[in-house]
TORKOL-4160 file (C-alpha; in steps of 0.2 Angstrom, whole numbers, padded with zeros to 4 digits, m for minus):
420
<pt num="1" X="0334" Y="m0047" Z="m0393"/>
<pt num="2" X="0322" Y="m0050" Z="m0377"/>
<pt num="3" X="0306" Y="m0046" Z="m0378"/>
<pt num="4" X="0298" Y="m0034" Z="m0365"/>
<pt num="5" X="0283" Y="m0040" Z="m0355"/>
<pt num="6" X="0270" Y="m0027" Z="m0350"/>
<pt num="7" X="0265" Y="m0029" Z="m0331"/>
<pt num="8" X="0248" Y="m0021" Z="m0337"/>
<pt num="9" X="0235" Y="m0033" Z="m0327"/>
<pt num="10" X="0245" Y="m0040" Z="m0314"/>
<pt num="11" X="0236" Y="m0043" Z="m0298"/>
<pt num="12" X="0253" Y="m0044" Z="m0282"/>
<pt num="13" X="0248" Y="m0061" Z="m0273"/>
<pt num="14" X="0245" Y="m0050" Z="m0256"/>
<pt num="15" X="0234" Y="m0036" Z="m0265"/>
<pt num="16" X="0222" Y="m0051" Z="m0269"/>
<pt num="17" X="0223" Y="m0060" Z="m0252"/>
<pt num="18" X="0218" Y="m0041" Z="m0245"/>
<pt num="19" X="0202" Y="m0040" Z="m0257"/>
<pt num="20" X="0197" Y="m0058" Z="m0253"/>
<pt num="21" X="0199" Y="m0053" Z="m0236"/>
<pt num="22" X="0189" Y="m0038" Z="m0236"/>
<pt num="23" X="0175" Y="m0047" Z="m0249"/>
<pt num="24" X="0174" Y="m0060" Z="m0236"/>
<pt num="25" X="0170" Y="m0046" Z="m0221"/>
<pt num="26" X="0158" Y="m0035" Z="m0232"/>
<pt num="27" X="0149" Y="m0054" Z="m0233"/>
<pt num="28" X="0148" Y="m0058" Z="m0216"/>
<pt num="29" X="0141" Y="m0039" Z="m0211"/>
<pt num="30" X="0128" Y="m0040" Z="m0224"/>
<pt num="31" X="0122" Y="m0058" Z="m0216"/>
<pt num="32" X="0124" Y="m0051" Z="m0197"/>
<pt num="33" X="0113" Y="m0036" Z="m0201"/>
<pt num="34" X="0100" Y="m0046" Z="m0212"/>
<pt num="35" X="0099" Y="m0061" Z="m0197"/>
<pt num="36" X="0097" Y="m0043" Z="m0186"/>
<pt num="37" X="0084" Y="m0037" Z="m0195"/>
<pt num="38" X="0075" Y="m0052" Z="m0196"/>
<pt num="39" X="0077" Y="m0054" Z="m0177"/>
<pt num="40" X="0069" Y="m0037" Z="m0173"/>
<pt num="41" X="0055" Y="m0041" Z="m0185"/>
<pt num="42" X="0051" Y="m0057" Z="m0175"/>
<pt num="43" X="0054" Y="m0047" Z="m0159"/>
<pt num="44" X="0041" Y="m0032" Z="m0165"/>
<pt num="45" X="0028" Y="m0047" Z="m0172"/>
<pt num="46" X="0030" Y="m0053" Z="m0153"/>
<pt num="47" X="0028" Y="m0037" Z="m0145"/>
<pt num="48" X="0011" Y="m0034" Z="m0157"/>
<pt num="49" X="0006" Y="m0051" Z="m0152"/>
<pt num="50" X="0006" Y="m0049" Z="m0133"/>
<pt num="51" X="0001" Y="m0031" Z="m0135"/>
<pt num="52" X="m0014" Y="m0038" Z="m0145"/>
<pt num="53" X="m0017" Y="m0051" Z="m0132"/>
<pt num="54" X="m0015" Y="m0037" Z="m0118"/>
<pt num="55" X="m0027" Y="m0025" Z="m0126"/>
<pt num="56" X="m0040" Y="m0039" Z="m0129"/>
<pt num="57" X="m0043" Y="m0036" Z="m0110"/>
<pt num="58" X="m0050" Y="m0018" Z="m0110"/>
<pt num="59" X="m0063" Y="m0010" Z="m0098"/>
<pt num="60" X="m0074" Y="0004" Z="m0105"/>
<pt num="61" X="m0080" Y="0017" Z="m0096"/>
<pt num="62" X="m0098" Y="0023" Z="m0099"/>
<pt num="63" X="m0103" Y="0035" Z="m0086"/>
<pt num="64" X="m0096" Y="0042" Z="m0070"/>
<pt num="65" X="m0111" Y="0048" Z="m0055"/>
<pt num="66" X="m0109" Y="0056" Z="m0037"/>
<pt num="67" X="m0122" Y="0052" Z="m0023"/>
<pt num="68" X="m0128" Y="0060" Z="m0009"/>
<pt num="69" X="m0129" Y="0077" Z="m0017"/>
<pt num="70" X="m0144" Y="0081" Z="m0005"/>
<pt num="71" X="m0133" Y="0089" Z="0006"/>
<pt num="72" X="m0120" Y="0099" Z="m0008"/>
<pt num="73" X="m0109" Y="0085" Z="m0005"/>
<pt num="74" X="m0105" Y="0067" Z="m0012"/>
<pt num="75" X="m0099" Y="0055" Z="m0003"/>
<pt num="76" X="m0103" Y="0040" Z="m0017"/>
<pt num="77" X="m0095" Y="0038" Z="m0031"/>
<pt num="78" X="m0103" Y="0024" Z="m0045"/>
<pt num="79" X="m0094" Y="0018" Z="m0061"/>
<pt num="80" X="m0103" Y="0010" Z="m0074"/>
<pt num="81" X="m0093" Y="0000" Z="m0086"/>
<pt num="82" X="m0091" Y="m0016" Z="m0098"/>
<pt num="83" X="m0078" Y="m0025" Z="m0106"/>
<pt num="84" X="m0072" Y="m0016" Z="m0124"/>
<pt num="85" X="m0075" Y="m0025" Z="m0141"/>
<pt num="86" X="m0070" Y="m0044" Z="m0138"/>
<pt num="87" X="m0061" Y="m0043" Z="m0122"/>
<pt num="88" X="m0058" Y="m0059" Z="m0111"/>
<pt num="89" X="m0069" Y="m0061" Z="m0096"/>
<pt num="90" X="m0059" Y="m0051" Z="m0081"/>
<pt num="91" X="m0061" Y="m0057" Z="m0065"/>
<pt num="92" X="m0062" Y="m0042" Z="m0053"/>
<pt num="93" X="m0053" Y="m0047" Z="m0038"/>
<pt num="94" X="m0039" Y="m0044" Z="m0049"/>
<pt num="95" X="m0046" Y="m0027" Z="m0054"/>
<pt num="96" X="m0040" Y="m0012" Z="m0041"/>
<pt num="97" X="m0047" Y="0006" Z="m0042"/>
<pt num="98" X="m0038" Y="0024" Z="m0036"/>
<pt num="99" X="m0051" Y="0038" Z="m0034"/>
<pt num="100" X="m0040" Y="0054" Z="m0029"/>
<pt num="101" X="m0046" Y="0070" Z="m0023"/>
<pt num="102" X="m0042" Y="0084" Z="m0013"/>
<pt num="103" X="m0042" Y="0073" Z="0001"/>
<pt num="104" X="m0033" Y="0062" Z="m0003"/>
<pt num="105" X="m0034" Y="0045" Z="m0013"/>
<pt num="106" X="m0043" Y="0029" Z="m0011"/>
<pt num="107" X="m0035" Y="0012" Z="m0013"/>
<pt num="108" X="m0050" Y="0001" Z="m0016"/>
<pt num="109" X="m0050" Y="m0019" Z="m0021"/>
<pt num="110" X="m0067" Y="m0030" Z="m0024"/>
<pt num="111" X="m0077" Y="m0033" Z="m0009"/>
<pt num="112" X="m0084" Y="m0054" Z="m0014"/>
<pt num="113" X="m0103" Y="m0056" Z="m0012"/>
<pt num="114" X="m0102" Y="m0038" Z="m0007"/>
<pt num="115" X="m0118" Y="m0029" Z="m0002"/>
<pt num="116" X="m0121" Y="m0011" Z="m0011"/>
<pt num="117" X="m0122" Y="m0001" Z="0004"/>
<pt num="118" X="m0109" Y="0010" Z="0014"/>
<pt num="119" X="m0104" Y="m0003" Z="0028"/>
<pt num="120" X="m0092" Y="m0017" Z="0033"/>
<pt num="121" X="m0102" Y="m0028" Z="0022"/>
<pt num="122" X="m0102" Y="m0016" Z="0008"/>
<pt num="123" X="m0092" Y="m0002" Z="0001"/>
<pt num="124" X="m0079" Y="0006" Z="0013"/>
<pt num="125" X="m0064" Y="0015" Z="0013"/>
<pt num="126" X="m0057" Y="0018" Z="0030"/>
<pt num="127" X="m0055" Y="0037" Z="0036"/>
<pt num="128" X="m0054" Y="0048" Z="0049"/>
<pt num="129" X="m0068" Y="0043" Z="0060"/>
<pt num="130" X="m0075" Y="0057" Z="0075"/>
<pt num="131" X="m0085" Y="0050" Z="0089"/>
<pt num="132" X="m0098" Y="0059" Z="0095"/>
<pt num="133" X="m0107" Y="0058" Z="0114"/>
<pt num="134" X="m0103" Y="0043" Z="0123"/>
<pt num="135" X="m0106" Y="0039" Z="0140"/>
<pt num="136" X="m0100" Y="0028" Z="0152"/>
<pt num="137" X="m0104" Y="0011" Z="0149"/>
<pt num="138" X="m0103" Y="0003" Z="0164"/>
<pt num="139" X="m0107" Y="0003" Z="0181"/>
<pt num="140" X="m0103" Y="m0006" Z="0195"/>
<pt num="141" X="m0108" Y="m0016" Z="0213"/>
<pt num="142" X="m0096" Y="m0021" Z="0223"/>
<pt num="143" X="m0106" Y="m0025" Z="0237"/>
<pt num="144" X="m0127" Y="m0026" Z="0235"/>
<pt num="145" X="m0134" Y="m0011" Z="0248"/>
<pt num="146" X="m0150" Y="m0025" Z="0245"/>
<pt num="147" X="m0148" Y="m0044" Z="0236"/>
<pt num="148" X="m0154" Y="m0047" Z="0218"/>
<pt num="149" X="m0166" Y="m0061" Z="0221"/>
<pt num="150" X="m0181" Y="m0069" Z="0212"/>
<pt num="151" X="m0193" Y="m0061" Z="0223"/>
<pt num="152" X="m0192" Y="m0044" Z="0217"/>
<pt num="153" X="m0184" Y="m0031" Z="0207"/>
<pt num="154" X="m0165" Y="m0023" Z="0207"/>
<pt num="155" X="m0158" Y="m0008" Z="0196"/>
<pt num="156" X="m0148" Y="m0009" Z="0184"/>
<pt num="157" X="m0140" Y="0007" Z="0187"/>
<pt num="158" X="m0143" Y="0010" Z="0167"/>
<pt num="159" X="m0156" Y="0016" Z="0157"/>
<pt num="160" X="m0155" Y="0002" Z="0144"/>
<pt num="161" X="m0167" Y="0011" Z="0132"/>
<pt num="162" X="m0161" Y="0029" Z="0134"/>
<pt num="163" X="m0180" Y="0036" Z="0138"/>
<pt num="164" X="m0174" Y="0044" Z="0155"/>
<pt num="165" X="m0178" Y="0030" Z="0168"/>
<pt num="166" X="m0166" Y="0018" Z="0175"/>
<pt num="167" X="m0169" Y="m0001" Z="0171"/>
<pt num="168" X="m0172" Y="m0014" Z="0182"/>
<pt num="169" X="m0169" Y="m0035" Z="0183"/>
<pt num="170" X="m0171" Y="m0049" Z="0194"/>
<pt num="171" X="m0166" Y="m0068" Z="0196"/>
<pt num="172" X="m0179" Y="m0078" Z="0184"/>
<pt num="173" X="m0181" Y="m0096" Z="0186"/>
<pt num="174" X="m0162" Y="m0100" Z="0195"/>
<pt num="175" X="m0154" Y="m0099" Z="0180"/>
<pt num="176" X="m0157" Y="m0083" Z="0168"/>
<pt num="177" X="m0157" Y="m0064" Z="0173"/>
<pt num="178" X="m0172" Y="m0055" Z="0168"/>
<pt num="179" X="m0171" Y="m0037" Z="0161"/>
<pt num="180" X="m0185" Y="m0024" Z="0160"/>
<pt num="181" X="m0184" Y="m0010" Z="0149"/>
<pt num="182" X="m0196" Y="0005" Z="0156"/>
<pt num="183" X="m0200" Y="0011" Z="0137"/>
<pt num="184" X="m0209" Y="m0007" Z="0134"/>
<pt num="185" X="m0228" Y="m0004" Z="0139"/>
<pt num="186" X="m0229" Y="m0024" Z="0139"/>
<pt num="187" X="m0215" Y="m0026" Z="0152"/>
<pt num="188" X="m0209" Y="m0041" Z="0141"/>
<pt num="189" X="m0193" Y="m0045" Z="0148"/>
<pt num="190" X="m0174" Y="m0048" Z="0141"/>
<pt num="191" X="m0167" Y="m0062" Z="0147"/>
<pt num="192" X="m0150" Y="m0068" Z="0148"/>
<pt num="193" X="m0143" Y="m0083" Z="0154"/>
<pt num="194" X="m0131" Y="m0085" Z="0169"/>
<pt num="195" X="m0119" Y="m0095" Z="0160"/>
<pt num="196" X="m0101" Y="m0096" Z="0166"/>
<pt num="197" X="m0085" Y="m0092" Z="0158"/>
<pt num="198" X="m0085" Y="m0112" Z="0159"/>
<pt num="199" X="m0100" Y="m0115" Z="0148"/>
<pt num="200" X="m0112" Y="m0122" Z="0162"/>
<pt num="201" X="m0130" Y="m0116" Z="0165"/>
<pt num="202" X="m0131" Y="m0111" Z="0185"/>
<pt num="203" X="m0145" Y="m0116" Z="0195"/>
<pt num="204" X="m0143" Y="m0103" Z="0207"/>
<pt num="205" X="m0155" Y="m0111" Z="0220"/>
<pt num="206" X="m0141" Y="m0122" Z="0224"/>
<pt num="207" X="m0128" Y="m0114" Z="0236"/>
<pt num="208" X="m0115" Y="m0111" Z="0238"/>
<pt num="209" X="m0111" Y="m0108" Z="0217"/>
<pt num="210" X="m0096" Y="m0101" Z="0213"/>
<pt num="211" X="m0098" Y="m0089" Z="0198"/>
<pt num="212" X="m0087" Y="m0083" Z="0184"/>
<pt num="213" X="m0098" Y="m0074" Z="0172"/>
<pt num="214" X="m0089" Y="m0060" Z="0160"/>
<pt num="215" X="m0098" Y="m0051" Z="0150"/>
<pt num="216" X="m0112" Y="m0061" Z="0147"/>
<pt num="217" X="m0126" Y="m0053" Z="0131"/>
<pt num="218" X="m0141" Y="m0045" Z="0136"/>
<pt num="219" X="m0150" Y="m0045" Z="0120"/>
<pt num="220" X="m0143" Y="m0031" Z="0110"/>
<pt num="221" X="m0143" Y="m0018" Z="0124"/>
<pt num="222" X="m0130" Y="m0023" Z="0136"/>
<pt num="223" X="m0118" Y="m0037" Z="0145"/>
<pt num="224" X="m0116" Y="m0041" Z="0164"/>
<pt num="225" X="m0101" Y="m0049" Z="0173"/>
<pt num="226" X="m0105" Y="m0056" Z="0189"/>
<pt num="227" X="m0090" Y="m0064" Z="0199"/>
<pt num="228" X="m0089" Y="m0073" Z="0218"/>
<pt num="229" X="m0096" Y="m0085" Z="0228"/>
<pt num="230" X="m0116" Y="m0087" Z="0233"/>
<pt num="231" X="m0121" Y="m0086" Z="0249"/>
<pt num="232" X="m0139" Y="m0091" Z="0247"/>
<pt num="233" X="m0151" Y="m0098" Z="0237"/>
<pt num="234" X="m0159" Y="m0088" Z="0221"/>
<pt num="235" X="m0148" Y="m0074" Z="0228"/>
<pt num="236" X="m0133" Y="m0064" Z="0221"/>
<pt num="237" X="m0126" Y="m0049" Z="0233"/>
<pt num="238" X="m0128" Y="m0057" Z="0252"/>
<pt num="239" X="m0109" Y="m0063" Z="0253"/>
<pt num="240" X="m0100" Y="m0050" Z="0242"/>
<pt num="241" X="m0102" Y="m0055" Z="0224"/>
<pt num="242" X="m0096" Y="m0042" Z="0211"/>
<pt num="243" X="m0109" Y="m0036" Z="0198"/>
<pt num="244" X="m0105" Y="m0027" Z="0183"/>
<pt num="245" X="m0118" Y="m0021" Z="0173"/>
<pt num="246" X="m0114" Y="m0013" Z="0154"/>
<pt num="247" X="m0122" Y="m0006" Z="0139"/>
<pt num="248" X="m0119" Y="m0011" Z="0121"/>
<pt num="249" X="m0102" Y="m0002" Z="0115"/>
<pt num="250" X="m0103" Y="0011" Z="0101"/>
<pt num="251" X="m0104" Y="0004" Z="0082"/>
<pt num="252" X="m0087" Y="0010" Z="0072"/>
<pt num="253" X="m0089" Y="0017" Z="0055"/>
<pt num="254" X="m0072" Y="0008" Z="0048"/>
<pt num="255" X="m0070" Y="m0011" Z="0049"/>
<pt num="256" X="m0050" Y="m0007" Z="0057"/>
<pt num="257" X="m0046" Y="m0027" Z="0055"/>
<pt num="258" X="m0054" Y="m0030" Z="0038"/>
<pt num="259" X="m0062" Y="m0045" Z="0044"/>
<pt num="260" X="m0082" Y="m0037" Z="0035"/>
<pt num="261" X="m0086" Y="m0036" Z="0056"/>
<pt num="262" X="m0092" Y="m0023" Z="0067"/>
<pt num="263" X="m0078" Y="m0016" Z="0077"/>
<pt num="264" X="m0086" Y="m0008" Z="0094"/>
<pt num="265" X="m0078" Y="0005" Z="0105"/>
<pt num="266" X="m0084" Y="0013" Z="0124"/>
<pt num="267" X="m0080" Y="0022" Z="0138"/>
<pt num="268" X="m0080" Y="0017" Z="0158"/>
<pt num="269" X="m0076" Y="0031" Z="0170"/>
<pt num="270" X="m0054" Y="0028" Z="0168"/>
<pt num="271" X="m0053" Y="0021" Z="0153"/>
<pt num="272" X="m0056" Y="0020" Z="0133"/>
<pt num="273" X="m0060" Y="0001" Z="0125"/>
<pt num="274" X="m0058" Y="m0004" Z="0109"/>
<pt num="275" X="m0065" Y="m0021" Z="0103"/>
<pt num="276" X="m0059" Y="m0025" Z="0086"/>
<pt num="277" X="m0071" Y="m0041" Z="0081"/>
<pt num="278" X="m0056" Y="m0054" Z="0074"/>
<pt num="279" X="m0047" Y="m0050" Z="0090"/>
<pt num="280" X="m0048" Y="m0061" Z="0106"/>
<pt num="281" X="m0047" Y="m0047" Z="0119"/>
<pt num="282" X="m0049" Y="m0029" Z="0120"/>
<pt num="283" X="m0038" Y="m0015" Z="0119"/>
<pt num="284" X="m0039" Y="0000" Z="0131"/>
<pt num="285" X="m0032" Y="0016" Z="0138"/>
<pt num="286" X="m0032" Y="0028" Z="0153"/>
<pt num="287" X="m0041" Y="0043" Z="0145"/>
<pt num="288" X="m0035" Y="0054" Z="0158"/>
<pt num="289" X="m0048" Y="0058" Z="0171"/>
<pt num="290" X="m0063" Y="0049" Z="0180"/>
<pt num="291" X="m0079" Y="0054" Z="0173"/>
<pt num="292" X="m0089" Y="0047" Z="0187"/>
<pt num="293" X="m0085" Y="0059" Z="0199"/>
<pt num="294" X="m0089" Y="0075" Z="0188"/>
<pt num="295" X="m0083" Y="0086" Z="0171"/>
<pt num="296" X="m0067" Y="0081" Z="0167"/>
<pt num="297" X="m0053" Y="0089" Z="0156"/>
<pt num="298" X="m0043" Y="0074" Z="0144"/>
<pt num="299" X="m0030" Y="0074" Z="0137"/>
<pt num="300" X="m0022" Y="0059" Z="0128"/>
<pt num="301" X="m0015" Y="0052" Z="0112"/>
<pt num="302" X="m0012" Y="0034" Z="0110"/>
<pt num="303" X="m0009" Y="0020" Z="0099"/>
<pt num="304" X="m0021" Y="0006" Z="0096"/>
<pt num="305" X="m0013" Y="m0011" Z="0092"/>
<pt num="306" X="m0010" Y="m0029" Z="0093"/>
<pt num="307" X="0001" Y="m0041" Z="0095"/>
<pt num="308" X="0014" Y="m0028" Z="0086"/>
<pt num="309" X="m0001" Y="m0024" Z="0073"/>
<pt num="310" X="m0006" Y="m0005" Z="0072"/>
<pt num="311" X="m0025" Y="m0002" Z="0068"/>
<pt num="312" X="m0026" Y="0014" Z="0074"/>
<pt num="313" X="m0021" Y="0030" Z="0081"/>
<pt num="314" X="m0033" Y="0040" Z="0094"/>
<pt num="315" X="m0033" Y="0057" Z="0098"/>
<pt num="316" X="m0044" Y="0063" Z="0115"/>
<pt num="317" X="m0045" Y="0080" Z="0121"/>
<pt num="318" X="m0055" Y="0093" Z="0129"/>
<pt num="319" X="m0066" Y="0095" Z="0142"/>
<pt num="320" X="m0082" Y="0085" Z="0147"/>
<pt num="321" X="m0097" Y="0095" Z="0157"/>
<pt num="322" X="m0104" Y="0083" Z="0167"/>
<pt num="323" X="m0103" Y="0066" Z="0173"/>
<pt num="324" X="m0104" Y="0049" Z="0166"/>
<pt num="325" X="m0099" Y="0053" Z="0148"/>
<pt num="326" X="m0088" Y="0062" Z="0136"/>
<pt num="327" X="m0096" Y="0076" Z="0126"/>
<pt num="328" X="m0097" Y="0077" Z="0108"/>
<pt num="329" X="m0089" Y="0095" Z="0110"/>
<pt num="330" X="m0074" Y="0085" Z="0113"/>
<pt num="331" X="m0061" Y="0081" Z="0101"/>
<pt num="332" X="m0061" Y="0061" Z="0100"/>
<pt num="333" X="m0053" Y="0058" Z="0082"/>
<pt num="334" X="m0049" Y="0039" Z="0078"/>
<pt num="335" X="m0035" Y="0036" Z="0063"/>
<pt num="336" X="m0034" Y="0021" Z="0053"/>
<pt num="337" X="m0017" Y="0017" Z="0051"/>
<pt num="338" X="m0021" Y="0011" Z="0033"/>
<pt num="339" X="m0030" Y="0027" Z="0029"/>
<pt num="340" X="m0039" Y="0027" Z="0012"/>
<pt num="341" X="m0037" Y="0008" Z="0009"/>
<pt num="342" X="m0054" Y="m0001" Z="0005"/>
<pt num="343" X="m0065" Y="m0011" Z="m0005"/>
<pt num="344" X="m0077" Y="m0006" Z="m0019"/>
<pt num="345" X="m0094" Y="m0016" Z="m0021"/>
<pt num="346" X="m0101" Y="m0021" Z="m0039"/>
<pt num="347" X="m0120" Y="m0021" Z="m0046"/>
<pt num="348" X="m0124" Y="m0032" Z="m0062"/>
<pt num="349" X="m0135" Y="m0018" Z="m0073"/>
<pt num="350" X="m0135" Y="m0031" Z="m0087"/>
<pt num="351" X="m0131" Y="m0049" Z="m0087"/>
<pt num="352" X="m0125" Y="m0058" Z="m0102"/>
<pt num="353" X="m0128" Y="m0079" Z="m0103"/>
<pt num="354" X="m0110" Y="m0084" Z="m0097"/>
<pt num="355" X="m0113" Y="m0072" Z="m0079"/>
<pt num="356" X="m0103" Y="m0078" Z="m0066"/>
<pt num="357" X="m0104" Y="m0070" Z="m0052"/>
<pt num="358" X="m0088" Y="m0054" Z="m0049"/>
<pt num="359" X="m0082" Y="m0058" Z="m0066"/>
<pt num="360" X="m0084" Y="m0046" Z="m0079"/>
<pt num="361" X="m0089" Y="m0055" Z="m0099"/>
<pt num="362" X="m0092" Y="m0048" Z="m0111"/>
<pt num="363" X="m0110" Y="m0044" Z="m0110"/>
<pt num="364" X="m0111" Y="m0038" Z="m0093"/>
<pt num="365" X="m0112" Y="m0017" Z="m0088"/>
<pt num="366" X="m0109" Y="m0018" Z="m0071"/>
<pt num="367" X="m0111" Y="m0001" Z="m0057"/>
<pt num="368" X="m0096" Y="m0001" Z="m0047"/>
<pt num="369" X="m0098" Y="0010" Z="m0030"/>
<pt num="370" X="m0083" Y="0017" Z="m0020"/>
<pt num="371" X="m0081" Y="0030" Z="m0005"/>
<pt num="372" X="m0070" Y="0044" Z="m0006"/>
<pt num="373" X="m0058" Y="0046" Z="0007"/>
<pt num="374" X="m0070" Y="0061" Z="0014"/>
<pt num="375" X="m0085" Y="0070" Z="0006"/>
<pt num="376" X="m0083" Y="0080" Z="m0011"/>
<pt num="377" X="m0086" Y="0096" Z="m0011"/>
<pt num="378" X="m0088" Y="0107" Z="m0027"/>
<pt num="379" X="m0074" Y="0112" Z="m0040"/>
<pt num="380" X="m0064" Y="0098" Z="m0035"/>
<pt num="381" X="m0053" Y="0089" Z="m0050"/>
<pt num="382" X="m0055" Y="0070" Z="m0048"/>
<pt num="383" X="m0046" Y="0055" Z="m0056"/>
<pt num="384" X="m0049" Y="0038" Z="m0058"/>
<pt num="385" X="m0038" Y="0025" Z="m0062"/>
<pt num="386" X="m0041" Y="0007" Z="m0066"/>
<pt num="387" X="m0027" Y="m0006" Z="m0062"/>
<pt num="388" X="m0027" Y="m0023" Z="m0068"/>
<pt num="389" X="m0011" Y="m0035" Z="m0069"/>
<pt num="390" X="m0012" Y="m0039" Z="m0088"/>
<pt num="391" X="m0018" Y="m0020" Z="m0096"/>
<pt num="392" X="m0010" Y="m0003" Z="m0091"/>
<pt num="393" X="m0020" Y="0011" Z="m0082"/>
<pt num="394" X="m0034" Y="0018" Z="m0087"/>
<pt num="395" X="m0036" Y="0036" Z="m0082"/>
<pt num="396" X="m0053" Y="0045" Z="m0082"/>
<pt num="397" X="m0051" Y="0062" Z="m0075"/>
<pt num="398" X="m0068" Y="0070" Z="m0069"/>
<pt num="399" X="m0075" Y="0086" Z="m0061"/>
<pt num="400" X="m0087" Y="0088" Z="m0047"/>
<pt num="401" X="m0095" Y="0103" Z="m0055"/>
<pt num="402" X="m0095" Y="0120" Z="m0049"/>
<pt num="403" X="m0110" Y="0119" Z="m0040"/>
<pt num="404" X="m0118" Y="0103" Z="m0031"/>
<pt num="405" X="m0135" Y="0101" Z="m0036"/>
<pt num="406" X="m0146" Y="0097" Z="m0022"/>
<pt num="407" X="m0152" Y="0081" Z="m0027"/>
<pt num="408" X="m0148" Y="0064" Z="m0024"/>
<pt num="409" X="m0137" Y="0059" Z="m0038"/>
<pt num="410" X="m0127" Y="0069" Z="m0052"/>
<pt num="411" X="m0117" Y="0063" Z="m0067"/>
<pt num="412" X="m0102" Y="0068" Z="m0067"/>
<pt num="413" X="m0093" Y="0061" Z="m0085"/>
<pt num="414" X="m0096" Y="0063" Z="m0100"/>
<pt num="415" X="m0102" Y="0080" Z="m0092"/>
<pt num="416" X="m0118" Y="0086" Z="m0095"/>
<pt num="417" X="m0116" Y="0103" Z="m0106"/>
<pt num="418" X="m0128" Y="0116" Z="m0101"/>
<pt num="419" X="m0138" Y="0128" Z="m0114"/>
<pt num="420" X="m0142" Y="0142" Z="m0100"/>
């Protein structure tokens, strides 16, 4: 009789090749996800790391002041601040500071070596800059009604020193022209050297001297051009020289070439001139009339720039009331074309033993002084943002108060909590 076998138990030869299968897939996710985890693990301690190193460069903020309140506006602002905890030294050329307001915001780097004052040397931040009076700046002779010799005195047709009385010169020694100013009760003369274009000395008591003199210094107060051919010793004027005489041009407020120079601007009686001090030549412009013959009305808008460079944008217009100059009634607005860019200059307030000179170590509480785009007024919201390549920004948001004391300087953060 045959026996019966039970198939209780029996695995089918494909049921187990499924489970193996399936075993072997449960394995291999289980290892992916583990290596995953551990990847993100390393990828967060990485991520602390450099966030550790990044925050091991920190500035702190320790008070905010505004200076000049003397007139119920600032036009200063002054940061004090140090490195947090046990920050790496920072140098601050790499350091850049925002300052908005509601005029606009301020994009200020670190002026080197800087001086703390509110110039071309110091802190700056170029803005809209109105001219005031300026006259004509030049005069000239085409022909001499009488020769400038050594034997006595010509005028200059200026008064150098502004005190109501045109100045006068003569030849002095055959080689240098000698200026008098009427305010000097010494009648000390300025001398200036006739030097031409060429670089040689004259020795006007040899004739005939061919001379090509362009704007020549006289001191601080003024140039000369002189240009033609001599006709007698010691003497300028008998055989129709050209004689130009100028005062000093106008100081500008912003440095429009960034070069920590004086830029310089003036008026002659057609034209506007701009003398940008890292520049070879001057820039000008017809401003519209011709102030020596009488009050003018001008009209003009123009562009100030070299060699395909914009410095500036120059707006002229109104009407002048007498001759020789442009009133300061009259709108003369001259526009950086990088309004609001700057620099910001640094004072050590403490120093510690490894100072070096704009770096910031840890030690050191340094003042840091900036301009506002324009003056700030009261109840204005202000911010402040420090940029530096290896932290993020650090934002301080201030207030100018709602009223501006009358005194020189006021703190503005942490605020000052009144009990009255």
């Amino acid at each position: 009789m045959a026996r019966n076998i039970s198939k209780k138990g029996f695995i089918p030869i494909g049921t187990l090749f499924l489970l193996i299968t399936m075993l072997l897939i449960i394995t291999f996710v289980i290892s992916s996800v583990a290596m995953k985890t551990k990847a993100l693990e390393q990828d967060s301690f990485n991520i602390a790391k450099k966030t550790k190193e990044h925050s091991s460069k920190y500035i702190q903020v320790l008070q905010i002041f505004a200076e000049d309140g003397r007139d119920r506006t600032y036009n200063t602002i002054m940061i004090d601040m140090k490195l947090f905890g046990d920050s790496s030294p920072l140098k601050l050329s790499d350091v850049f500071l925002i300052l908005s307001s509601d005029s606009g915001d301020a994009h200020v780097q670190l002026r080197e070596n800087s001086q703390i004052n509110n110039s071309v040397t110091g802190y700056l931040t170029l803005e809209d800059e109105e001219l005031g009076l300026l006259e004509n700046y030049q005069t000239m002779s085409d022909v001499f009604t009488t020769s400038l010799d050594d034997a006595s005195n010509h005028t200059t047709g200026f008064d150098l020193d502004d005190d109501g009385t045109i100045d006068n010169m003569t030849i002095w020694n055959a080689s240098h022209l000698a200026f008098y100013q009427s305010s000097d009760a010494t009648d000390t003369p300025v001398f200036a050297a006739l030097m031409n274009d060429s670089g040689d000395l004259l020795d006007l008591g040899v004739f005939p001297q061919t001379i090509s003199i362009t704007k020549q210094p006289v001191g601080s107060i003024g140039y000369f051009s002189i240009y033609g051919t001599t006709g007698a010793g010691n003497t300028i004027g008998v055989n129709g020289e050209r004689f130009f005489t100028f005062k000093s041009m106008t100081e500008l407020k912003n440095d429009f070439d960034d070069d920590g120079q004086v830029d310089l601007v003036a008026v002659n009686a057609t034209h506007v001139i701009f003398q940008l001090s890292s520049l070879p030549s001057e820039m000008n412009f017809a401003h519209g009339g011709n102030l020596s013959t009488g009050a003018q009305t001008l009209d003009a808008e123009e562009t100030i720039q070299y060699e395909g460079t914009r410095y500036a944008d120059v707006t002229l217009s109104g009407d002048t009331t007498a001759a020789n100059q442009i009133d300061a009634s009259v709108t003369f607005t001259v526009s950086p074309t990088r309004l609001g860019r700057g620099f910001y200059a640094i004072e050590y307030l403490k120093r510690d033993d490894r100072w070096q000179q704009d770096m910031l170590n840890r030690g050191d509480i340094i003042r840091v002084y900036l301009e506002p785009v324009d003056t700030i007024g009261e109840e204005e919201d202000l911010s402040l943002r420090i940029i530096h390549p290896n932290i993020g920004p650090i934002f301080k948001d201030f207030y100018s108060g709602e009223i501006v004391p009358n005194q020189q300087r006021a703190q503005l953060w942490p605020a000052i909590i009144s009990n009255n």
